[in-house]
N, C-alpha and C positions, 0 to 999 in steps of 0.2 A: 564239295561241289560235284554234281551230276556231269559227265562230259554231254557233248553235242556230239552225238554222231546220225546218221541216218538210220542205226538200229531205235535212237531214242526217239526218231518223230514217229517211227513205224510203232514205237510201244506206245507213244502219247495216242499217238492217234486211237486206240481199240477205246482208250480213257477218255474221251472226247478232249483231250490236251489239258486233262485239268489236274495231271501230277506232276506241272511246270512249276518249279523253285523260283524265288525271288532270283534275278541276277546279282545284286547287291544287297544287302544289309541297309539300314538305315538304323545304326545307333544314336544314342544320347553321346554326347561327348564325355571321356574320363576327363578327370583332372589334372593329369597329368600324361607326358607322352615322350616316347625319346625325340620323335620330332613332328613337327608341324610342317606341311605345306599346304599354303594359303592359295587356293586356285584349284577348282578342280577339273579343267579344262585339258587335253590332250597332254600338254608339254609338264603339269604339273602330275596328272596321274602316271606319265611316263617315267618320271624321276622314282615316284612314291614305287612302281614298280621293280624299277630297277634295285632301291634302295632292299628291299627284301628278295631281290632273284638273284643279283651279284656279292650284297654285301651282307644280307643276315639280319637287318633292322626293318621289323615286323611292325613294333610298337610304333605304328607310323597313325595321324590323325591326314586325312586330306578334307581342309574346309574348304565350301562355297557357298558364295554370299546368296546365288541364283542357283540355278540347276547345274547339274553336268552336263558340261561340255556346249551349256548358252551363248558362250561368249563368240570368239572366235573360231572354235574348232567348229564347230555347226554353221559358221560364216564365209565359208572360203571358197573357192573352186576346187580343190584339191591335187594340184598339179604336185607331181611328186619329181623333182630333177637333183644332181647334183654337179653337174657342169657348171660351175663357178671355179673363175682363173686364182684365187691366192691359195697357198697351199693349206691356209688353217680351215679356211672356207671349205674346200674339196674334202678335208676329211673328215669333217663332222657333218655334211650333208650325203658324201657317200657311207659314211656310217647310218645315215640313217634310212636309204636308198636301200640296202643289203639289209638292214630288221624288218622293213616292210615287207621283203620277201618272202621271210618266213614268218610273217608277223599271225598270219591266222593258225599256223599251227603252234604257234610259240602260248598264244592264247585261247588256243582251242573257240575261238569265234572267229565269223568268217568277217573279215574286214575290206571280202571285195577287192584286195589288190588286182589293178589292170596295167601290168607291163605291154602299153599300147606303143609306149614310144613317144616323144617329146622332141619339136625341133622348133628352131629359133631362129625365126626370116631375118634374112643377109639382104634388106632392100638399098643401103648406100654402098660405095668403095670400104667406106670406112668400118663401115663393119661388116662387110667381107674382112678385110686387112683381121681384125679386133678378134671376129669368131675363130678362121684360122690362128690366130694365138693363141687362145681359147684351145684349140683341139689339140694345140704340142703341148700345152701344158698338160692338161690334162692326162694326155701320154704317158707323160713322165711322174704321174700322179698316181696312174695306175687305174684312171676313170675313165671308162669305154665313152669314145665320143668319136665324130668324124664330121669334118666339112663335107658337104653333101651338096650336086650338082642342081639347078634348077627342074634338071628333066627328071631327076628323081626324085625331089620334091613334088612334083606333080604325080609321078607314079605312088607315093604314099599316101598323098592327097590332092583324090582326083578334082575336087571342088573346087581348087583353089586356082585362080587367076592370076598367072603370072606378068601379065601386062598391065599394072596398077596404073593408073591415071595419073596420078605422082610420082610413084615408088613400086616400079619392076622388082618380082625376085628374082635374083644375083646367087644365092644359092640358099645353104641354112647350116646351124649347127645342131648335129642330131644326134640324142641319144634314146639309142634303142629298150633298154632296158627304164629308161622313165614309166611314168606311167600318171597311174590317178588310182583312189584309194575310196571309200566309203568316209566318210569326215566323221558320221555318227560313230557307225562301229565302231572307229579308233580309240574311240572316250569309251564307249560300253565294252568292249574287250578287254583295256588298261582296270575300267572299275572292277568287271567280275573279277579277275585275277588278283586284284588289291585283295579284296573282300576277300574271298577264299585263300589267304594268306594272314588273316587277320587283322586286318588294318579297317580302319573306322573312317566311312565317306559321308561327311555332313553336311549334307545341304542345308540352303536358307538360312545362313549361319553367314551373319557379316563381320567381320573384323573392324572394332573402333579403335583400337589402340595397342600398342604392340613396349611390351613393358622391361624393363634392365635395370640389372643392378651393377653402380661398377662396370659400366662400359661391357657386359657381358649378357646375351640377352636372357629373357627370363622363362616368358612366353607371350601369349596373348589376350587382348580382351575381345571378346565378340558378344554378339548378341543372342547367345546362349552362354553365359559365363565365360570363368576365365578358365583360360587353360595353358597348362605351364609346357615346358619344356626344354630340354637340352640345345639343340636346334633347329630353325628358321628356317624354310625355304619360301621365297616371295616369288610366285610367278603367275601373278594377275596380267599379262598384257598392257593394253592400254592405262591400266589404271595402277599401274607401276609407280609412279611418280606418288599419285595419293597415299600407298603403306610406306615406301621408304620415309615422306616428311613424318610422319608416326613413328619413325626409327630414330629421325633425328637426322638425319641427310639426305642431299639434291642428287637425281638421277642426272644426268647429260641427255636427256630426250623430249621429245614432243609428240603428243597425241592427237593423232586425226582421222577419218573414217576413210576405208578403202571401198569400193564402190563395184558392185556386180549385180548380174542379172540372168536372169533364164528365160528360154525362148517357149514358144509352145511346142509340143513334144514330137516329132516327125520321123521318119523312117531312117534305119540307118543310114549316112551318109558320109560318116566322120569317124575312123579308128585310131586317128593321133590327137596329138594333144600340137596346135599350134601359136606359137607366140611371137605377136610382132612388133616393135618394140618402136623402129622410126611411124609408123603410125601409131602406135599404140593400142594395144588390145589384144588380147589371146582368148584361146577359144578349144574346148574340146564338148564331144556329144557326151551325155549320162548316160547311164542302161534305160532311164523310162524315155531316151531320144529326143529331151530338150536340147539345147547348144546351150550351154553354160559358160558364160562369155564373164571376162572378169576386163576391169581399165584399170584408170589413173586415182592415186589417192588425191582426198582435194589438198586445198594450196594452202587451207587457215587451219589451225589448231581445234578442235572440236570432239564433244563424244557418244555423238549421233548416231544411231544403230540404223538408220534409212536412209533411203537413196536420194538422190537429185536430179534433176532434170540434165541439167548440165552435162553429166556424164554421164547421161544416156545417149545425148547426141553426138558428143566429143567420140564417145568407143563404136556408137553404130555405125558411123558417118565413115570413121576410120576401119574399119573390119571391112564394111560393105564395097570397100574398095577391091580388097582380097580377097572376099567374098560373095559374088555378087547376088547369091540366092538367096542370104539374108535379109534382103529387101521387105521378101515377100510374105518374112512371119511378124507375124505376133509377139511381144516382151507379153512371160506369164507373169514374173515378177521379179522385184528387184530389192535390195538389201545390200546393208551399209557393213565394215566391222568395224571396231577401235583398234589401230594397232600404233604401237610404240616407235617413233623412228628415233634412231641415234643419229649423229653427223657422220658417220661412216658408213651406214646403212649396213652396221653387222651387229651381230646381239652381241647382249653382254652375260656373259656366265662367269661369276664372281663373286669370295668374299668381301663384305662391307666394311665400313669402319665400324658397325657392328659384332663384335664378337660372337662366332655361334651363328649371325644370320648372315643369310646367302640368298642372292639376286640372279632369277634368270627372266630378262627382258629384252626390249628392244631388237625383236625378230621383225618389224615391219610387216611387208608382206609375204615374208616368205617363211611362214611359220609351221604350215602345216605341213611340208614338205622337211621339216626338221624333228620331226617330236622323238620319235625314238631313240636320232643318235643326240637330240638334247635330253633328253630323257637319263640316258647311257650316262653320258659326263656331267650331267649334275649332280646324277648320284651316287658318283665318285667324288666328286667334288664335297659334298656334303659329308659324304663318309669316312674319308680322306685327308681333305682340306687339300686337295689337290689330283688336277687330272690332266693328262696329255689333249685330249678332246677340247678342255678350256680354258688352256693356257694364256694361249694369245687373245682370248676374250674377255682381259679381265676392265676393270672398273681403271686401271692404273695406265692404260694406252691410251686415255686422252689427256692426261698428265702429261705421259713421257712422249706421246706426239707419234704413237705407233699404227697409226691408223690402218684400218682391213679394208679398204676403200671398192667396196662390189656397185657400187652404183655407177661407178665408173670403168672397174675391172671389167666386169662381167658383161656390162653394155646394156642390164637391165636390172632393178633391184627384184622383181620378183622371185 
């Protein structure tokens, strides 16, 4: 594989750009593989990454049914934070806060990381009291955060209306080193890297059926043949539920579409990322200066890739309170994802009663903002059958009653 550097556009360019390399391979599938992961959206190419950069297993197949990185990784707002109050939570999201940092040199593509900074409006008592919990844990976590004054919340973000009509801001929990990320890149960076390691990315390749012998798996069936292997990784999102019952066992989750939108594209005005949670709705600007506004998942089970009216008025209604300039634009467009929620609003990274196969789901909405340090410990998990990163996320804490409770901790699941 060719690097990217600014020496190569200055060579392309004398070429009229036309001694640019596939980024990826598009193989046939072998017949056989040390392991299959089934998804080849960020948090799946992340694994498949790691699996050949920390552990030495090349022989890796990553299928997808659709394109790379269709699903939800190309569906998100891209808020990148790790300020979440339990300690398992804080260290597999600041794990994966510190690889985005060096994520574009690690993969030699540029993935756009923006350490813009991330804060999280404090409009009741209550969560005043909650955020400040929030910032001593975190302290003692080792994860840069700070409860932050109303007036400096306005000095980071001049926009913003501190005298809500309902809900005044009281302060915010803010962390600086947050940010936002390119969503595409994340998936085309993970794939070049796969591919120039030798690992086989196949699209348009569905999985029907997922085959064992003896309680120990086998491999797969898709709709390009079968293909065997050692093992398993399942990390379709939403559609999680659908390969496990092809395993032979029930996940603990529910599928429903998370709801965003984008504004028409306007002059700078917005260098943070902000989220507010008693209204609901967060919001930070892109580089082309849309406002990329994400809400509320809806309330029924579903797996709708489009938007609704409903939560267009619910998130605008509620923003434009704390926003008041957003009145006066335009929605360019709006789009739906599937994402997976468990009862504790924490994913789950875990072997199965599957032998050989292994489950990473139920990231909700806060997935994109996980992929690398999910990435990290699954593919230790996989290569190991055991990792400090996904410990406390296994499939056996709704059993044993161990719940990681961020919908409540944290005061917001995103």
């Amino acid at each position: 594989m060719r690097r990217y550097s600014a020496f190569a556009i200055a060579r392309e360019a004398f070429r009229h750009h036309l001694g640019w390399e596939r980024a990826w391979k598009s193989p046939t599938p072998k017949a056989s593989y040390d392991a299959v992961i089934v998804g080849a959206g960020g948090h799946g190419l992340a694994t498949a990454y790691y699996l050949g950069k920390n552990h030495g297993i090349t022989n890796v197949a990553v299928i997808e049914k659709g394109w790379l990185g269709g699903g939800n990784t190309g569906r998100n707002t891209t808020i990148i934070r790790s300020n979440y109050l339990q300690d398992a939570s804080a260290a597999i999201y600041e794990k994966a806060r510190s690889l985005y940092e060096t994520m574009s040199q690690d993969l030699n593509y540029n993935v756009m990381f923006s350490p813009r900074g991330v804060m999280m409006l404090a409009q009741t008592e209550h969560e005043v009291r909650g955020y400040k919990r929030t910032a001593h844990a975190n302290s003692l976590q080792g994860v840069e955060t700070s409860f932050i004054s109303p007036a400096r919340v306005k000095e980071l973000c001049p926009i913003i209306s501190l005298e809500g009509p309902r809900y005044p801001v009281l302060g915010a929990l803010w962390q600086a080193r947050g940010g936002t990320a390119r969503h595409d890149a994340v998936a085309w960076g993970y794939a070049r890297a796969c591919s120039d390691m030798g690992m086989d990315i196949i699209q348009q390749c569905e999985v029907t059926g997922i085959r064992s012998e003896a309680g120990q798996v086998t491999g797969v069936e898709t709709t390009k043949g079968a293909i065997s292997c050692k093992r398993l990784g399942i990390v379709v999102a939403g559609h999680s539920g659908v390969l496990t019952e092809m395993a032979g066992f029930r996940l603990p989750i529910e599928s429903v579409a998370l709801q965003a939108l984008v504004s028409e594209p306007i002059k700078p005005c917005m260098d943070v990322v902000v989220m507010a949670n008693t209204v609901h709705g967060y919001m930070s600007q892109s580089d082309k200066g849309e406002m990329v506004i994400g809400g509320g998942a809806d309330g029924y089970n579903n797996y709708t890739q489009r938007g609704s009216f409903h939560h267009i008025e619910e998130t605008v209604r509620a923003l434009i309170e704390t926003f008041p300039m957003l009145s006066r634009l335009k929605m360019l467009r709006q789009w739906g994802g599937i994402v997976d929620m468990t009862g504790d609003r924490s994913p789950i990274l875990s072997k199965t009663p599957l032998e050989g196969c292994f489950i990473n789901c139920g990231w909700g909405t806060g997935g994109f903002k996980a992929i690398p340090g999910s990435g990290w410990g699954f593919a230790e998990l996989m290569a190991k059958d055991e990792s400090p990163l996904t410990a406390e996320f296994g499939l056996n804490r709704f059993r044993e009653g161990r719940f990681i409770d961020e919908s409540v901790a944290a005061g917001v699941a995103h």
